[in-house]
C-alpha positions in Angstrom: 7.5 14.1 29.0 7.1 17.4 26.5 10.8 16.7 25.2 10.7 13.0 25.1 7.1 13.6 22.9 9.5 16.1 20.7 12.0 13.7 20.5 9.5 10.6 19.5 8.1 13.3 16.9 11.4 14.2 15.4 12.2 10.7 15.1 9.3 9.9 12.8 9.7 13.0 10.7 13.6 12.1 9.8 12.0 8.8 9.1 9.4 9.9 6.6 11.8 12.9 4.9 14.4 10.1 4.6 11.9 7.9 2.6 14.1 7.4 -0.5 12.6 8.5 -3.9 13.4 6.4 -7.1 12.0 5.7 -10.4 9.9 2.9 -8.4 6.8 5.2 -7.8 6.9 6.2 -11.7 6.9 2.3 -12.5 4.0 1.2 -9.5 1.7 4.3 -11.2 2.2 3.3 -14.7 1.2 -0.3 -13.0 -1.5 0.4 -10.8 -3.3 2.8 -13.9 -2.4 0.1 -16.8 -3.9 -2.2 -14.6 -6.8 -1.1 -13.3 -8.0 2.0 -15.5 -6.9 0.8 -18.6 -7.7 -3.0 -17.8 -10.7 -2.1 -15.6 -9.3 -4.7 -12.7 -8.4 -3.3 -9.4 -5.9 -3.3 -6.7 -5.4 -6.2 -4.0 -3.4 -5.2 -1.1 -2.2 -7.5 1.2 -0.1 -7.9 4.6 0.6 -9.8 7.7 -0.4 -8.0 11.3 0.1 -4.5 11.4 1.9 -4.4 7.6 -1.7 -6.0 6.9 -3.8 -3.1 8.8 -1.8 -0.7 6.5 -2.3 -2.6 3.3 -6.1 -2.4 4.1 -5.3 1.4 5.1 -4.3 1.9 1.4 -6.6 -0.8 0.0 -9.7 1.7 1.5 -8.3 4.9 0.3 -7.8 3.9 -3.1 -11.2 2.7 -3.5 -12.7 6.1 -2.5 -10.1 8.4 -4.3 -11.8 6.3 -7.5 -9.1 3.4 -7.8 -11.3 -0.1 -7.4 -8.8 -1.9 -4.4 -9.8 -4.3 -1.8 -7.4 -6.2 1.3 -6.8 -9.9 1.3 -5.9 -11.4 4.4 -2.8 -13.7 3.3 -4.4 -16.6 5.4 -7.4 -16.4 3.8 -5.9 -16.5 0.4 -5.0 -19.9 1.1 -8.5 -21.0 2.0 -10.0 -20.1 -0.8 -10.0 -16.1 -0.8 -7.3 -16.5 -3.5 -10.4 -16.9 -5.7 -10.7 -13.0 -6.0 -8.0 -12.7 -8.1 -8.7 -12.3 -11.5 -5.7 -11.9 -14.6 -6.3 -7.8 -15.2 -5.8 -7.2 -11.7 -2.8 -5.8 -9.8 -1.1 -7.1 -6.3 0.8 -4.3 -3.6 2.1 -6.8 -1.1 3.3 -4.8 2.2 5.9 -6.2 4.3 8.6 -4.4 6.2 11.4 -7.5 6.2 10.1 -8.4 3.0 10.4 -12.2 4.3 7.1 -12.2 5.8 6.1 -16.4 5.1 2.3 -15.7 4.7 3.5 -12.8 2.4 6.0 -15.1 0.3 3.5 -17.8 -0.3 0.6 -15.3 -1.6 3.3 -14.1 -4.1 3.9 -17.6 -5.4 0.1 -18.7 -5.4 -0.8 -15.6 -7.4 2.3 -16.0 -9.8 0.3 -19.8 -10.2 -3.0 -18.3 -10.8 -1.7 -15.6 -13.4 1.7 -15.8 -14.0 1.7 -12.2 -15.7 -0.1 -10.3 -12.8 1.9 -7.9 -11.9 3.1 -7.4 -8.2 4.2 -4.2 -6.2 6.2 -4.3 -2.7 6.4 -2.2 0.2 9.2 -3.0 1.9 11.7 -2.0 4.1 14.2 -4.6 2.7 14.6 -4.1 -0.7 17.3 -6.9 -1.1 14.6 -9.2 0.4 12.9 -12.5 -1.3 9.8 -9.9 -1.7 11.8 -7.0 -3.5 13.6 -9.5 -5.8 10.9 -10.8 -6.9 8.4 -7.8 -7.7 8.3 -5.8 -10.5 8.1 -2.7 -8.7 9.5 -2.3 -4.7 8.8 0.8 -2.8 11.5 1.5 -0.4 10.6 2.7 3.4 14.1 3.5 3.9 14.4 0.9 6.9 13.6 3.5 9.6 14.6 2.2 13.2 11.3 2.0 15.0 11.0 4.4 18.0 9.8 1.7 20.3 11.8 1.6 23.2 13.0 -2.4 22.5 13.0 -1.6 18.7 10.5 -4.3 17.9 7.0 -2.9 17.6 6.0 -1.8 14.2 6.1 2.2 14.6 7.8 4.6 12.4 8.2 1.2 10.1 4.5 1.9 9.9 4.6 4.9 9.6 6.7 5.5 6.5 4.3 2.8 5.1 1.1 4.8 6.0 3.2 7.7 3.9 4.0 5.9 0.9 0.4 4.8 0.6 -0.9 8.3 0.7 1.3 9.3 -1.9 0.4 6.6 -4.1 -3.2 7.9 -3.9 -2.8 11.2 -4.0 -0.4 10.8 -7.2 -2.9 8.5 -9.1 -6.0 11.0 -8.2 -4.0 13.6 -9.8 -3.1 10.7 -12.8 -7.3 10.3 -13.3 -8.3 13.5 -12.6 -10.4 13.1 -9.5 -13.1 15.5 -9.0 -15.1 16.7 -6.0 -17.9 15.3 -8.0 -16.0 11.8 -8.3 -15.4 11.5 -4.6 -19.1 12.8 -3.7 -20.3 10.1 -5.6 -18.4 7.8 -3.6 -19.6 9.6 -0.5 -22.6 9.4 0.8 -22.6 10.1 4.3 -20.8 12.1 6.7 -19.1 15.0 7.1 -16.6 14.1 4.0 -19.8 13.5 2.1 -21.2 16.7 3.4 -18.1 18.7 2.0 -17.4 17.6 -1.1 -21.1 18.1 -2.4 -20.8 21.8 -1.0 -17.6 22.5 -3.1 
């Protein structure tokens, strides 16, 4: 079982130092800080199943590295949810084929809304519906998953989780997050506990 673990390990890590970098994750910053620290809106992340769990993944860090971002279920978006929207506000849509129906139709109804609004994929089909249509498409690099039948969303997942983090981490460094910032936003807990001692 130890070298099958190693090999499951080394498998993700080719997958996330494979992750192709482009001028993309210059153009999603200069989106996501136009958007919602220059326009004071704030980030919607959306997905379908576990694309969606990741999407609300990144949705929650954002909002306590000091980027305003909340999930929208797609579904829900159609039932009314679509209502959060407003025009200074920025979409990340996360879907690995990039085909995703749910996905597809939340594009359209938001271009309806606010035709302007500007939309970021992550996607591991770039050449999809999704990524020809966005104005900014982060690449996973299509990673095969590790799951034996190569159908469960794993290192697909995984890359995705990556991305995310470094969106984060490169837009705290864009504001200048403090200790102080992210204590604010902390109140309890041993995070909370930490960054007031530092």
């Amino acid at each position: 079982m130890k070298d099958r673990i190693e090999k499951l390990l080394e498998q993700e890590a080719k997958a996330i130092k494979s992750i192709p970098i482009d001028e993309a994750y210059e153009k999603a910053i200069i989106l996501l800080f136009d958007s919602i620290h220059r326009k004071h809106g704030k980030l919607i992340a959306s997905g379908m199943g576990k694309a969606g769990q990741i999407a609300q993944n990144i949705a929650t860090t954002f909002s306590s590295t000091g980027t305003p971002a909340i999930f929208l279920h797609p579904s829900d978006a159609q039932h009314g949810d679509l209502g959060i929207i407003q025009n200074n506000d920025i979409i990340l849509l996360v879907s690995n084929s990039g085909k995703t129906r749910e996905i597809l139709e939340l594009f359209k109804l938001s271009r309806n809304l606010y035709p302007e609004i500007p939309i970021i994929v992550l996607t591991g089909n770039r050449d999809s519906p999704l990524g020809e249509l966005a104005d900014a498409v982060l690449f996973t690099g299509n990673p095969a998953e590790v799951c034996p039948l190569g159908l469960t969303p794993t290192t697909s997942t995984t890359t995705m989780t990556v991305i995310g983090d470094i969106l984060v981490v490169l837009m705290m460094e864009r504001i200048k997050f403090s200790n102080q910032d992210y204590a604010k936003r902390h109140h309890g807990g041993y995070l909370g506990r930490k960054s007031r001692s530092e």
